[in-house]
N, C-alpha and C positions, 0 to 999 in steps of 0.2 A: 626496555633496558638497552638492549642492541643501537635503539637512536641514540640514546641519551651517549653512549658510547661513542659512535659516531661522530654526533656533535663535537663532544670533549675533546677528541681527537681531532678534526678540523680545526677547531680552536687552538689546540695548542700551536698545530703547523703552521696556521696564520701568524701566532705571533714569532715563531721560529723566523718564517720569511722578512715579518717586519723588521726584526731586530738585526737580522745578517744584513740585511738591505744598509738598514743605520748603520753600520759597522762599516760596509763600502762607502758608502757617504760621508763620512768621518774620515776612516784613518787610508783609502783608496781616492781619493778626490777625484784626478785625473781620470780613471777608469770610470767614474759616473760620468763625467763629460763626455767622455770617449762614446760610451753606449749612447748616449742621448744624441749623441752628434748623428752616429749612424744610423738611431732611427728617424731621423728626419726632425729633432726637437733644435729649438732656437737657442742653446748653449753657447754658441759660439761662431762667430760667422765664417765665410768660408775660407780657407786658408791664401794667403796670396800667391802660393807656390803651385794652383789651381787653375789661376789667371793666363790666359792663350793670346786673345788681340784685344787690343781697341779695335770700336767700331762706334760709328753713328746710328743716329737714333734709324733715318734712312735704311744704314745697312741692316740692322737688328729687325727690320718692320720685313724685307724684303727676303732676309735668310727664314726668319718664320712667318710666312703669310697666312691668313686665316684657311679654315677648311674652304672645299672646294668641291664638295657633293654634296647628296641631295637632300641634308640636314639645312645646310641654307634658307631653305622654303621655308622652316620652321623658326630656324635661329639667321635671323639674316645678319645679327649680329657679330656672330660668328666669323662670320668672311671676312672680320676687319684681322688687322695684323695680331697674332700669339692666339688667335681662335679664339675658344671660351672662354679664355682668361685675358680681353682684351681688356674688362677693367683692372686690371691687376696693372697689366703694362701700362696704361693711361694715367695711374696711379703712381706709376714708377717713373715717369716721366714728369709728373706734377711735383714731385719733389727733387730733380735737377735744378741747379745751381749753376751761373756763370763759371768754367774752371772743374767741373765733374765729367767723370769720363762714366761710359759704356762699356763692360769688358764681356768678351766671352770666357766659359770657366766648364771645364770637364775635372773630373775626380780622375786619381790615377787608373790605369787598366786592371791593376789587382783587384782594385772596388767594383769594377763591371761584373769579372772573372767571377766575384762572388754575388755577382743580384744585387750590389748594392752602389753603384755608380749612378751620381747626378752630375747632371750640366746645364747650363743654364746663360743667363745674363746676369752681370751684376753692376751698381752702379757704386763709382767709385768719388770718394770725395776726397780731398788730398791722400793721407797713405790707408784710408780706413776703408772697408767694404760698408757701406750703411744697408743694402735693401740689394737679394739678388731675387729674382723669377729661375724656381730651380725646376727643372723637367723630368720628371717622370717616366720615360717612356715616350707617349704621347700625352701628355697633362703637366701644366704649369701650375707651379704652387709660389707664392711672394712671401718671402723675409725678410724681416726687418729688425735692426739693433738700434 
């Protein structure tokens, strides 16, 4: 009896969640975005007011160079440029264009302040961000619109 209770009650909280969820989704748009944004979901690319320099493919290989201990042995891969995410960057380079730029991009300081600051590379094609390599920490992740 107690389960059955249990369950019923689960149940209905579930659809409580779903349905207030729907509810932000619908009639809060932005604030879906917003959250998705910050957790790291591909909603919306990154904003251009994020954008620091240009750089060359050179500069970007040279400012993050592959690891440099004794993971190497293992991953020799690795020690190429953006580390274990060298295919990611090889990738992002594969789809440059004549006229596309390289930009470096940090999130404002408030987003650090909270644990929640990325930065990264982004590649830019006239005024659009199509694909940046966003860093974690130490860990490179690639997006793409």
């Amino acid at each position: 009896m107690a389960v059955q209770l249990a369950i019923r009650i689960s149940g209905a909280i579930m659809r409580f969640v779903v349905a207030l969820s729907f509810i932000v989704l619908i009639c809060f748009p932005a604030m879906a975005q917003a959250a998705d944004s910050a957790s790291g979901g591909a909603a919306s690319p990154i904003p251009k007011e994020w954008l620091q320099k240009s750089i060359t493919v050179a500069e970007a290989e040279a400012a993050y160079p592959g690891i440099t201990d004794d993971r190497v042995q293992r991953f020799p891969d690795a020690a190429k440029p953006f580390g274990f995410e060298n295919g990611e960057w090889e990738a992002l380079k594969a789809q440059m264009r004549p006229g596309d730029e390289l930009w470096t991009f940090a999130s404002p300081a408030e987003s650090w302040q909270h644990l929640a600051g990325r930065s990264g590379i982004a590649l830019k094609r006239n005024a659009f961000i199509l694909v940046h390599i966003l860093s974690f920490g130490s860990s490179w992740r690639i997006r793409s619109w």
